[in-house]
C-alpha positions as a LaTeX table, in Angstrom:
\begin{tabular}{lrrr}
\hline
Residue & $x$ (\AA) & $y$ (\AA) & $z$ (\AA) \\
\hline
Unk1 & 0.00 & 0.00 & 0.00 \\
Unk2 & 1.29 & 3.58 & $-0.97$ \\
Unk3 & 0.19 & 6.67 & 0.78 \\
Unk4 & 0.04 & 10.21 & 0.17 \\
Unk5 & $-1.23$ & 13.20 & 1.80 \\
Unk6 & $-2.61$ & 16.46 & 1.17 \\
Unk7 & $-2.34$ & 18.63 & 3.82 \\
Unk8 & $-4.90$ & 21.32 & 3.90 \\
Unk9 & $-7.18$ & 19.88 & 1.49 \\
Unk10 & $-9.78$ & 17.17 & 1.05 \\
Unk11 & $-9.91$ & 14.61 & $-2.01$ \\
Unk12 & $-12.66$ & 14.28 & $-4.17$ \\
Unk13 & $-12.10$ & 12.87 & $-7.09$ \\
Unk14 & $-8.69$ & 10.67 & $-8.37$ \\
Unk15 & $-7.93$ & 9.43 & $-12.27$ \\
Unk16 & $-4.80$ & 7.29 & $-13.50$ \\
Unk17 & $-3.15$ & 8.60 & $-16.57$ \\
Unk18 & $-4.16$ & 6.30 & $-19.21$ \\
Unk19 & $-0.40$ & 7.08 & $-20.87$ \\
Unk20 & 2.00 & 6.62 & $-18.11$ \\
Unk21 & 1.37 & 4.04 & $-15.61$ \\
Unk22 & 2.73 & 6.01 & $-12.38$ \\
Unk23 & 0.85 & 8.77 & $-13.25$ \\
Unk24 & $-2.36$ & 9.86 & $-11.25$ \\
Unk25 & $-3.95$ & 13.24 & $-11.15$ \\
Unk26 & $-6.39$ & 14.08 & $-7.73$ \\
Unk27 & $-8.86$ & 17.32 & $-7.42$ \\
Unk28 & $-9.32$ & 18.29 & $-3.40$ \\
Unk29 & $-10.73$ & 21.27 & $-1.47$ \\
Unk30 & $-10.09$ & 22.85 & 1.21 \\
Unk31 & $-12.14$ & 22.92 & 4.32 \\
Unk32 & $-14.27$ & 19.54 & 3.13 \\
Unk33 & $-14.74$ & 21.64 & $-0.22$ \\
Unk34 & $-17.26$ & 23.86 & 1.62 \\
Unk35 & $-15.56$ & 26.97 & 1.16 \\
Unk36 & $-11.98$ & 27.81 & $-0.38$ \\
Unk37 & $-9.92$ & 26.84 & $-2.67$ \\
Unk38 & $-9.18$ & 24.00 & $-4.30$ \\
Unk39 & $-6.51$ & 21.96 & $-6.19$ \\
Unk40 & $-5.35$ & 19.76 & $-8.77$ \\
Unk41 & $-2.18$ & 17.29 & $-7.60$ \\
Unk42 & $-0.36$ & 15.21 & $-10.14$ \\
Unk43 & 1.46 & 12.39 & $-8.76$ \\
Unk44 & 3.82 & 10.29 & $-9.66$ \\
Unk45 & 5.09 & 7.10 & $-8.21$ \\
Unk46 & 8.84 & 6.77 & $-8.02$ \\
Unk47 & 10.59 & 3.62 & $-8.78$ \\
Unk48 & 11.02 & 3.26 & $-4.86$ \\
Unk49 & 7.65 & 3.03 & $-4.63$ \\
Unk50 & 7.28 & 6.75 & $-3.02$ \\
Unk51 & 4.12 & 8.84 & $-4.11$ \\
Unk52 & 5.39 & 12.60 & $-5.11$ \\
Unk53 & 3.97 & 15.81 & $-6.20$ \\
Unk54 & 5.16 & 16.49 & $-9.75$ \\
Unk55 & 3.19 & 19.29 & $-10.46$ \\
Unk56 & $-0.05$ & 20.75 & $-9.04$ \\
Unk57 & $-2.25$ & 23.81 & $-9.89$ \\
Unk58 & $-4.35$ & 25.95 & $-6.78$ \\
Unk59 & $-7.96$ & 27.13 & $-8.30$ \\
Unk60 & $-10.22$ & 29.74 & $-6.34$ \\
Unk61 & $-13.09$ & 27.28 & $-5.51$ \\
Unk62 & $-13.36$ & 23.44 & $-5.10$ \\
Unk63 & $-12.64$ & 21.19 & $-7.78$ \\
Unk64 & $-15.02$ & 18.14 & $-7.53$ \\
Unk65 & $-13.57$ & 15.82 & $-10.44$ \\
Unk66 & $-11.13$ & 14.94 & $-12.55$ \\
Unk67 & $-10.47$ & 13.08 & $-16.49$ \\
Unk68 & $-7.55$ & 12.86 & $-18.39$ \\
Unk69 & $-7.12$ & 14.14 & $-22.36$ \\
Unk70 & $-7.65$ & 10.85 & $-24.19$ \\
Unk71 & $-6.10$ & 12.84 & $-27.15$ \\
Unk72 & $-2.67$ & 14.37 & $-25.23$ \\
Unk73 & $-0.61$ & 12.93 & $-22.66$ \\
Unk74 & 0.28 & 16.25 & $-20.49$ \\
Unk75 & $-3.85$ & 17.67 & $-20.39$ \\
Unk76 & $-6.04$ & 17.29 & $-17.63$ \\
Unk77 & $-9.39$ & 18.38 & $-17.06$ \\
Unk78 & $-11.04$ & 19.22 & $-13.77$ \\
Unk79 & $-15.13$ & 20.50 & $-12.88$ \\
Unk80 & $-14.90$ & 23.18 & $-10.31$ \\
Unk81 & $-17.46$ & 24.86 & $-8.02$ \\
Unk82 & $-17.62$ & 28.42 & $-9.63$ \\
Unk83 & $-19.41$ & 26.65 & $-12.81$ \\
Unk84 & $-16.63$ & 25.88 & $-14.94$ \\
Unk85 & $-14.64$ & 23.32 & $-16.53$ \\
Unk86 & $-10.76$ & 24.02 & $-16.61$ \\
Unk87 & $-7.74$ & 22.20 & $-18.82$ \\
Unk88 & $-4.41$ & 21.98 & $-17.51$ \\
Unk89 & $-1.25$ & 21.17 & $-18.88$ \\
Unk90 & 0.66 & 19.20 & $-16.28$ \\
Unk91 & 4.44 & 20.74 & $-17.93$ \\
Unk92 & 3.27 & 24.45 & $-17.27$ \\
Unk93 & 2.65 & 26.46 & $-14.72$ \\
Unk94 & 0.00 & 28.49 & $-12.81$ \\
Unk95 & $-2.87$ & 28.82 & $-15.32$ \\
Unk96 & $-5.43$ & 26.87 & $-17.35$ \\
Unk97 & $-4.90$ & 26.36 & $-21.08$ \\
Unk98 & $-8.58$ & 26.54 & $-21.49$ \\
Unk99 & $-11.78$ & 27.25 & $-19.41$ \\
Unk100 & $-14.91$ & 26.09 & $-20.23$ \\
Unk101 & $-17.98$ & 28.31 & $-18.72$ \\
Unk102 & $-21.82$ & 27.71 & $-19.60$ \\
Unk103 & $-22.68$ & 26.02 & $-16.22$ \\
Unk104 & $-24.85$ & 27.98 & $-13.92$ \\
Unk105 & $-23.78$ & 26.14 & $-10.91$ \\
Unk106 & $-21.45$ & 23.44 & $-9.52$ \\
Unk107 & $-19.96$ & 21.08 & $-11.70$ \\
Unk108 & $-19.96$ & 18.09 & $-9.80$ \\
Unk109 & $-18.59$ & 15.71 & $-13.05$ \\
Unk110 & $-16.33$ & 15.59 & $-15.91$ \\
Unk111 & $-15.84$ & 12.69 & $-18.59$ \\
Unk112 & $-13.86$ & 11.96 & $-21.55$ \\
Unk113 & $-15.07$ & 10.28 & $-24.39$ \\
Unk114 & $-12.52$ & 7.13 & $-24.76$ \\
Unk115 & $-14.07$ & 6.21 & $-28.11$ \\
Unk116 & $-13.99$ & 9.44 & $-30.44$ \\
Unk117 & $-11.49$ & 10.65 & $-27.97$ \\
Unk118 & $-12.28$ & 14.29 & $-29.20$ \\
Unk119 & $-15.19$ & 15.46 & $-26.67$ \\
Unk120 & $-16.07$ & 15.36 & $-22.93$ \\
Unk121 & $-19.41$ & 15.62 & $-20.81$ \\
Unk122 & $-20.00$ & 17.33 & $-17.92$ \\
Unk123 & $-22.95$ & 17.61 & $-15.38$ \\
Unk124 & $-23.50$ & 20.43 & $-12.07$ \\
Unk125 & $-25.83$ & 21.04 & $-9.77$ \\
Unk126 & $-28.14$ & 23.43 & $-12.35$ \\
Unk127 & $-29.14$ & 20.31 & $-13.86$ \\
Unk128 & $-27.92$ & 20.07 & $-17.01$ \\
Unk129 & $-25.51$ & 17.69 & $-19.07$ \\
Unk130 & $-23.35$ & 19.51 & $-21.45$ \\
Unk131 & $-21.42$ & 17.92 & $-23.92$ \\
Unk132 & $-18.04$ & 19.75 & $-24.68$ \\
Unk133 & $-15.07$ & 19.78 & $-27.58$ \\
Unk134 & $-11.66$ & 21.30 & $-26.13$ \\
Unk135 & $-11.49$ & 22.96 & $-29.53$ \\
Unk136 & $-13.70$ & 25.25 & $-28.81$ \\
Unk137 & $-15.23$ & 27.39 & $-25.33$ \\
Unk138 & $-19.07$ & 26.64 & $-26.20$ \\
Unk139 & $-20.91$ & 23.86 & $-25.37$ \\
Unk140 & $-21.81$ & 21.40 & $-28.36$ \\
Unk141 & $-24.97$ & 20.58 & $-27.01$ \\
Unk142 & $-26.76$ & 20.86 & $-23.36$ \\
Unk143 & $-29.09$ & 18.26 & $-22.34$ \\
Unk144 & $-31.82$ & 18.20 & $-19.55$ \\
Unk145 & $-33.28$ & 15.52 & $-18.38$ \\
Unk146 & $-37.14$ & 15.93 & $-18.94$ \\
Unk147 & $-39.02$ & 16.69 & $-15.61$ \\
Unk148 & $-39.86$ & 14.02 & $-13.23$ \\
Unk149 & $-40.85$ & 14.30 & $-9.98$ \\
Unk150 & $-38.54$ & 12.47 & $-7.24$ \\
Unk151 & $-40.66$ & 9.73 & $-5.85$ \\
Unk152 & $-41.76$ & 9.16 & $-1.83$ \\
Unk153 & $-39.64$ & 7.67 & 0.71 \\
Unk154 & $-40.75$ & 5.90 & 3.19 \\
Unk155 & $-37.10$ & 6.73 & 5.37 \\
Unk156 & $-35.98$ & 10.11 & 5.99 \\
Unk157 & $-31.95$ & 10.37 & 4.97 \\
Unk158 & $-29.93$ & 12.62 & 7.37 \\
Unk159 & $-28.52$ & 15.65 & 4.60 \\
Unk160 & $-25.26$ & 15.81 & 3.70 \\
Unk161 & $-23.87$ & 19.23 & 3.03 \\
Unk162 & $-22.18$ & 19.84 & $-1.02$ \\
Unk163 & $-22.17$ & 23.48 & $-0.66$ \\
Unk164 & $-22.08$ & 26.52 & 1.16 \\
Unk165 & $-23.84$ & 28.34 & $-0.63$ \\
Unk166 & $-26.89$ & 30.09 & 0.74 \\
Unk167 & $-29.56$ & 28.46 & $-2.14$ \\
Unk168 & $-28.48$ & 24.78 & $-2.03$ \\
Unk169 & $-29.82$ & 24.91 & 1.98 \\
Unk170 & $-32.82$ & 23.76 & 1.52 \\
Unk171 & $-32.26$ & 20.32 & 0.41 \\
Unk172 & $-35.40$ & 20.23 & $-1.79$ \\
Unk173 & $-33.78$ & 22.56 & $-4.20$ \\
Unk174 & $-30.87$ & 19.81 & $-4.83$ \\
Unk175 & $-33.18$ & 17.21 & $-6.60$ \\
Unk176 & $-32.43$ & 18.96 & $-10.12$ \\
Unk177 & $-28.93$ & 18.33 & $-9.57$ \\
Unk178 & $-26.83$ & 15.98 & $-11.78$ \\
Unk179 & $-24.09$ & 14.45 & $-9.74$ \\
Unk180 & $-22.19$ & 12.20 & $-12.73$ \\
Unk181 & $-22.61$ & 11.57 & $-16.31$ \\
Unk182 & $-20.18$ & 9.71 & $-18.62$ \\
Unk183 & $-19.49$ & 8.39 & $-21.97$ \\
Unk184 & $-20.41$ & 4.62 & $-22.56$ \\
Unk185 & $-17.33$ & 2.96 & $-23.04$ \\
Unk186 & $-18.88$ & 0.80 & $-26.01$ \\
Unk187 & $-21.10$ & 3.44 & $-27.91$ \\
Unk188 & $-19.65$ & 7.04 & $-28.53$ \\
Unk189 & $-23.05$ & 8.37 & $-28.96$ \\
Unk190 & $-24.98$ & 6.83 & $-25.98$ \\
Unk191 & $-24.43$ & 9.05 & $-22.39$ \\
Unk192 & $-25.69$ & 8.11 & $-19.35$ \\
Unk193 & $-26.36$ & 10.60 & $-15.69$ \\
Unk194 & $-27.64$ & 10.33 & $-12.27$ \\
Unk195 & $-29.86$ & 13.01 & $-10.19$ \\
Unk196 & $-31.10$ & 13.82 & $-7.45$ \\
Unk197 & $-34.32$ & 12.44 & $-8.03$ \\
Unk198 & $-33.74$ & 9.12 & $-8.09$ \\
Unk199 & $-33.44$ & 9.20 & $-12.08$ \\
Unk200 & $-30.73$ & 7.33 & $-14.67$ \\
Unk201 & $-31.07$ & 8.82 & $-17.71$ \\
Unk202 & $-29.64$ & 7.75 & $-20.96$ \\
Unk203 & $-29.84$ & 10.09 & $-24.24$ \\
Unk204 & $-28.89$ & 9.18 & $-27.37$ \\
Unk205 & $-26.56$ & 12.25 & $-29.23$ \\
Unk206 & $-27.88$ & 11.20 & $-33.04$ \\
Unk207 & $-31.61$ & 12.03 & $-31.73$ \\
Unk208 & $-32.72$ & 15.36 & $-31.07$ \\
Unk209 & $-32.07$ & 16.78 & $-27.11$ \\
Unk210 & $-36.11$ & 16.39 & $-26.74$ \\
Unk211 & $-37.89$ & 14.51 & $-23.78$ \\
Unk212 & $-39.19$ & 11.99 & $-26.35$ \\
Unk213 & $-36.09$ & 10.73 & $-26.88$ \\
Unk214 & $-34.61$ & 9.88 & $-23.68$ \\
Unk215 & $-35.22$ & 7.08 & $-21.21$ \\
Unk216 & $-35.25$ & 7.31 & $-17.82$ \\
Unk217 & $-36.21$ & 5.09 & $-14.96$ \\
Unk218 & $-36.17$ & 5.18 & $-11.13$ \\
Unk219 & $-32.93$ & 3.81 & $-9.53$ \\
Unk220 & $-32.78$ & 4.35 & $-5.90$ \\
Unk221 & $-36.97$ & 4.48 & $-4.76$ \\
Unk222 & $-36.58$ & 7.89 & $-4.28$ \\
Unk223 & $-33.28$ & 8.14 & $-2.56$ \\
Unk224 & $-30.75$ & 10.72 & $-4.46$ \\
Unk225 & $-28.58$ & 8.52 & $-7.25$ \\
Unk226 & $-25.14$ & 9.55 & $-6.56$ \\
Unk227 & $-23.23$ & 7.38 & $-9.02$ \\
Unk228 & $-23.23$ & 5.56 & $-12.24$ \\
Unk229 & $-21.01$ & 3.36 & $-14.28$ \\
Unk230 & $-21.02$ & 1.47 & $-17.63$ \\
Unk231 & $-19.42$ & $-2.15$ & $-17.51$ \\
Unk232 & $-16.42$ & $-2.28$ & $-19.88$ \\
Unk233 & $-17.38$ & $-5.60$ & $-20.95$ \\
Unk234 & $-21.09$ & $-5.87$ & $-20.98$ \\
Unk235 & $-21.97$ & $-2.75$ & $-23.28$ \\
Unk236 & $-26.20$ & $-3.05$ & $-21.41$ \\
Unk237 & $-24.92$ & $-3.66$ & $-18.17$ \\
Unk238 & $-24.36$ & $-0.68$ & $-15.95$ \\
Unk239 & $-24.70$ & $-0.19$ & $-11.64$ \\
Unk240 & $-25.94$ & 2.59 & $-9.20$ \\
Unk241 & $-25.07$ & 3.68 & $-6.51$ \\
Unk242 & $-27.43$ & 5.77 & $-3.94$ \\
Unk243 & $-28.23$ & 6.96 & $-0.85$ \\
Unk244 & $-30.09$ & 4.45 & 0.32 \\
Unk245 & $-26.60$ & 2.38 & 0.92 \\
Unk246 & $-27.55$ & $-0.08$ & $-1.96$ \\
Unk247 & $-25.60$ & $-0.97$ & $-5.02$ \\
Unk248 & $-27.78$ & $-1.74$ & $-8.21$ \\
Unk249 & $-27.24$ & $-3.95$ & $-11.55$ \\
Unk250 & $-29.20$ & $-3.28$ & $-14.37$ \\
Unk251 & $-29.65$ & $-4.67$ & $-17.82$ \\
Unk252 & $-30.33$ & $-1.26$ & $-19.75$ \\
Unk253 & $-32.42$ & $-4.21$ & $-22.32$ \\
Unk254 & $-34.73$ & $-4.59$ & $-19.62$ \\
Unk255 & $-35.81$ & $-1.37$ & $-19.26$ \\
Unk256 & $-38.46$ & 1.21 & $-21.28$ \\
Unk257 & $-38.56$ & 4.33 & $-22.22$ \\
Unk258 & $-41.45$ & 5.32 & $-19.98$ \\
Unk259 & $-40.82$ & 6.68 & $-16.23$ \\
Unk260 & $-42.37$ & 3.58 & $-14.57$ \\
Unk261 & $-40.10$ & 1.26 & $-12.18$ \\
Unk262 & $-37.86$ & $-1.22$ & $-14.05$ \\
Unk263 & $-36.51$ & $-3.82$ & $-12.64$ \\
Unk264 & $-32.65$ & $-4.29$ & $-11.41$ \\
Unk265 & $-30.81$ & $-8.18$ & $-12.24$ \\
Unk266 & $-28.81$ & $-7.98$ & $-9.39$ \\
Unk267 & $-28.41$ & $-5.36$ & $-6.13$ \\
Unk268 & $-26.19$ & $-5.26$ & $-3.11$ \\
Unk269 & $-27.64$ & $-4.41$ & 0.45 \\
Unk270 & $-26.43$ & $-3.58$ & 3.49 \\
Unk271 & $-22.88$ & $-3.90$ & 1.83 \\
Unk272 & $-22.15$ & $-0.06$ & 3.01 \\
Unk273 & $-23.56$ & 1.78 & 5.97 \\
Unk274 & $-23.54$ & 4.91 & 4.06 \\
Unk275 & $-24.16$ & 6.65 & 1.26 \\
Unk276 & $-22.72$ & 4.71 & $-1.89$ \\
Unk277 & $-20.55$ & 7.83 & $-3.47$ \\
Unk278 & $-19.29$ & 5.94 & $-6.07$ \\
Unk279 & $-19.11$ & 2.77 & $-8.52$ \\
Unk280 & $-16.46$ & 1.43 & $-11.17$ \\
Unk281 & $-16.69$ & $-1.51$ & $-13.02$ \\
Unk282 & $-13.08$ & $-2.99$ & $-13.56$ \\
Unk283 & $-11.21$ & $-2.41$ & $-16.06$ \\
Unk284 & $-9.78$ & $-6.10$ & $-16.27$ \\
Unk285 & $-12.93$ & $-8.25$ & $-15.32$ \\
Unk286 & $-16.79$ & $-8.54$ & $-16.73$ \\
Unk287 & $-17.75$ & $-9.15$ & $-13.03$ \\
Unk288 & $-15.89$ & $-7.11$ & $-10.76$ \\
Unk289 & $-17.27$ & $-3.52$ & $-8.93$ \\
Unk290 & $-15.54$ & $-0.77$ & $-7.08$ \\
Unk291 & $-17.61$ & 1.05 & $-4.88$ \\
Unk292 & $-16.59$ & 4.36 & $-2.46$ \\
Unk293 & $-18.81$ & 5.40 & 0.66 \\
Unk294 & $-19.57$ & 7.65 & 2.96 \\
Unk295 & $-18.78$ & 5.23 & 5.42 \\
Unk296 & $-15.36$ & 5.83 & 5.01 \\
Unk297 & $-14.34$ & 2.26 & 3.21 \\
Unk298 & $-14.08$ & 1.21 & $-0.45$ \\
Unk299 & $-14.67$ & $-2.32$ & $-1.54$ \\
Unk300 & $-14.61$ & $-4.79$ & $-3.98$ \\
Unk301 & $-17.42$ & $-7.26$ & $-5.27$ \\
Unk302 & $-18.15$ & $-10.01$ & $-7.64$ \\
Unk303 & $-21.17$ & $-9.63$ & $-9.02$ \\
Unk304 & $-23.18$ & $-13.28$ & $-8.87$ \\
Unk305 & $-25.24$ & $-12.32$ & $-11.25$ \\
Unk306 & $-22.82$ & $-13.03$ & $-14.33$ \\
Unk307 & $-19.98$ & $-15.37$ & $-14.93$ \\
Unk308 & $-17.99$ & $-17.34$ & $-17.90$ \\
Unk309 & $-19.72$ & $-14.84$ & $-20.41$ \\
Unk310 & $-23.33$ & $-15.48$ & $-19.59$ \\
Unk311 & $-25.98$ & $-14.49$ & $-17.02$ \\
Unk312 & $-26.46$ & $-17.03$ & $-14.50$ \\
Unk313 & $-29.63$ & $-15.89$ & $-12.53$ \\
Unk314 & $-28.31$ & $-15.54$ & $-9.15$ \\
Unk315 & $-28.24$ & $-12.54$ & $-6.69$ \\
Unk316 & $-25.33$ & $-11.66$ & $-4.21$ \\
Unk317 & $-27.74$ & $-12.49$ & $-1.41$ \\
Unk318 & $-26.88$ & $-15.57$ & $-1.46$ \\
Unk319 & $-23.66$ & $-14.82$ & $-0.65$ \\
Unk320 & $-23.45$ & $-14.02$ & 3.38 \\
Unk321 & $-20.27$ & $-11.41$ & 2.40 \\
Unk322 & $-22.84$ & $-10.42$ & $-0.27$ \\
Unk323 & $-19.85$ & $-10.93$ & $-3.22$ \\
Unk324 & $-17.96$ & $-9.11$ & $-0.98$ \\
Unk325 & $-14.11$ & $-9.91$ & $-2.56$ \\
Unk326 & $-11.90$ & $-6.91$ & $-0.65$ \\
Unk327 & $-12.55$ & $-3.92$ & 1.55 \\
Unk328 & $-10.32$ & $-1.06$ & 2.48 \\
Unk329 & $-11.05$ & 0.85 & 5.44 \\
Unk330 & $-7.67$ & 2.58 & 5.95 \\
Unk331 & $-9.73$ & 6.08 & 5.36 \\
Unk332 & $-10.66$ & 8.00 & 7.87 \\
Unk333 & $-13.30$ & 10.33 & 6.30 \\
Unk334 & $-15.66$ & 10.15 & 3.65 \\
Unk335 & $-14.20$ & 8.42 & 0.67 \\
Unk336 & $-15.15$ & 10.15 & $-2.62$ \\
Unk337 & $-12.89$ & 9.02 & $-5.29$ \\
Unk338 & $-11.64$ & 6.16 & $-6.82$ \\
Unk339 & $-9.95$ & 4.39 & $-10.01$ \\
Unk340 & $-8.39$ & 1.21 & $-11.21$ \\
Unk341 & $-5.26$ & 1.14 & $-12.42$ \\
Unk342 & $-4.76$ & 0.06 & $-16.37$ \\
Unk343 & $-1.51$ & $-0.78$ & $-15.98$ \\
Unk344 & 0.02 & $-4.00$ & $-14.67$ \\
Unk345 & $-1.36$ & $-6.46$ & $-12.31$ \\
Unk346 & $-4.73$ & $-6.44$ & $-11.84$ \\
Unk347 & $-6.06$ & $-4.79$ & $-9.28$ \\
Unk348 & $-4.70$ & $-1.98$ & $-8.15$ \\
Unk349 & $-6.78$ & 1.36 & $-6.94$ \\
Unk350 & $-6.11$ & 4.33 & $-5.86$ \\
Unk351 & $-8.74$ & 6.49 & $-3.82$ \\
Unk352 & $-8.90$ & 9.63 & $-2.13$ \\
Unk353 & $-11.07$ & 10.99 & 0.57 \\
Unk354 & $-11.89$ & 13.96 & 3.14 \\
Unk355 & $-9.10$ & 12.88 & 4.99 \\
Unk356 & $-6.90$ & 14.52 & 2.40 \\
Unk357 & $-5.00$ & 10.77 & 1.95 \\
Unk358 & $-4.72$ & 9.40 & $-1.49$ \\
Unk359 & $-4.06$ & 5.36 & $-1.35$ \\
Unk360 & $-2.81$ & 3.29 & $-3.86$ \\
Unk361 & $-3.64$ & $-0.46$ & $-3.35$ \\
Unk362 & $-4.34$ & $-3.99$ & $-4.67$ \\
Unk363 & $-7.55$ & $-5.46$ & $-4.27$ \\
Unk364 & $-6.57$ & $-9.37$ & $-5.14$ \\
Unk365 & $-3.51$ & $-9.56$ & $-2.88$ \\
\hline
\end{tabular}
């Protein structure tokens, strides 16, 4: 296990270099990213094994995630609190090449396109997906996922604070917002987000941006959807993550286009106390999950549902670890981000949390 830490500043979101394999970049902000500034680290791991501080670039509000230029080796891109989208390259100093400002709020995501390699995506709290070319400072097209109101809950879910800012109080104001969207890793057209109401929405870019033409169905019964991820291997197969502590897997061919409830192949309960702040299909495996939590642990599962290339009908409840294969609990404060490694063995991550630590460890060891 490698360590490094950020003194001052609180991780949020962490993304190996998908040139170099000692490479990572983390966003952070200071004071829990409530209020201050924030700031982009690029790491590099020695030969030695030691985590350092190549570079890094200090920003005038919180940065809340991160995605490397699939197209050049040195560019980063980060989605920062003030509404805008900023690209840095990691060999100069200071200043952003480019900044990228449409949002009217918080961008909470960021995403490059790994197929066409030549746009990005982005989501904030105003709730709307924008879809981005660094050629160019305007949006190529904005998306908005067509209204739908956030279904009852039977539980009441203690709030968790994103923002200081005097309009996001109220909690019932945050349903609009659109905490990830991304690229599907199979389909360069097809992009997929999560909101606050409970919602995953999936639009297809050669249709027009109209409500018609999305599909949408409730993920979480109610309870904010916090996190999404496409399966590298499985191009229908993607998981949720929520506040109600669950972890959902869902065959996007099972679903409709209408807003009614669909239904999920495969969930994990009660395998985090917490919110689930984040998912990740591995890279090297059709089967294997990442998941981040409030809780302050990451951890690794298999997911029962499919094995040797075909569905096999079974839940992880059968399981009394739940498919549980590895969990880290070396965090000591809400654990935001996380990515697997590209390079090498299988099964290294690295993940960064509140506690201003970025880890770097293997999952099958």
């Amino acid at each position: 296990m490698l360590k490094y830490h950020m003194p001052g500043y609180s991780g949020y979101g962490v993304q190996y270099s998908p040139f170099f394999d000692n490479r990572l970049a983390v966003v952070s902000g200071s004071n829990f990213g409530l209020v201050g500034n924030g700031k982009l680290f690029i790491l590099d791991i020695d030969p030695q094994g030691n985590i350092c501080e190549s570079n890094s670039f200090l920003t005038q509000d919180c940065l809340f995630d991160v995605a490397w230029n699939e197209l050049h080796e040195n560019q980063v891109l980060v989605a920062q609190g003030d509404g805008s989208l900023r690209l840095f390259d990691v060999k100069l100093n200071q200043y952003p090449i480019a900044i990228f400002m449409e949002h009217q709020k918080e961008v909470f995501s960021c995403n490059w396109n790994l197929l066409t390699k030549n746009t990005f995506v982005s989501s904030s709290w105003d709730g709307s997906v924008k879809i981005w070319s660094p050629t160019r400072k305007e949006s190529l097209l904005t998306l908005v996922p067509r209204s739908l109101e956030p279904a009852s809950r039977v539980d009441q879910v203690r709030n968790i604070p994103m923002s200081n800012q005097k309009n996001h109080l109220d909690i019932t104001r945050n349903k609009n917002c659109i905490y990830q969207a991304q690229f599907s890793p199979h389909d360069p057209n097809l992009v997929m987000c999560c909101s606050g109401k409970s919602y995953i929405t999936l639009f297809d870019l050669r249709q027009a941006a109209t409500p018609q033409n999305q599909r949408s169905f409730l993920a979480h019964s109610g309870f904010e959807a916090l996190t999404c991820d496409f399966n590298k291997y499985r191009p229908h197969t993607i998981a949720t993550g929520g506040v109600d502590n669950v972890i959902r897997i869902w065959d996007l061919r099972m679903t409709n286009r209408s807003s009614s409830p669909s239904v999920c192949v495969n969930e994990i309960v009660g395998g985090h106390e917490l919110a689930v702040r984040k998912v990740s299909w591995s890279p090297h495996h059709s089967n294997i999950l990442l998941s981040t939590s409030y809780d302050m642990t990451c951890a690794v599962w298999q997911d029962f549902s499919y094995s040797d290339k075909r569905h096999t009908g079974r839940t992880n409840g059968i399981d009394p670890n739940r498919g549980c294969r590895f969990r880290f609990a070396q965090h000591s404060e809400f654990v935001y981000g996380a990515d697997w490694s590209l390079w090498g063995q299988p099964g290294f991550i690295a993940s960064a949390a509140w506690d201003g630590n970025v880890f770097i460890w293997n999952a099958f060891r």
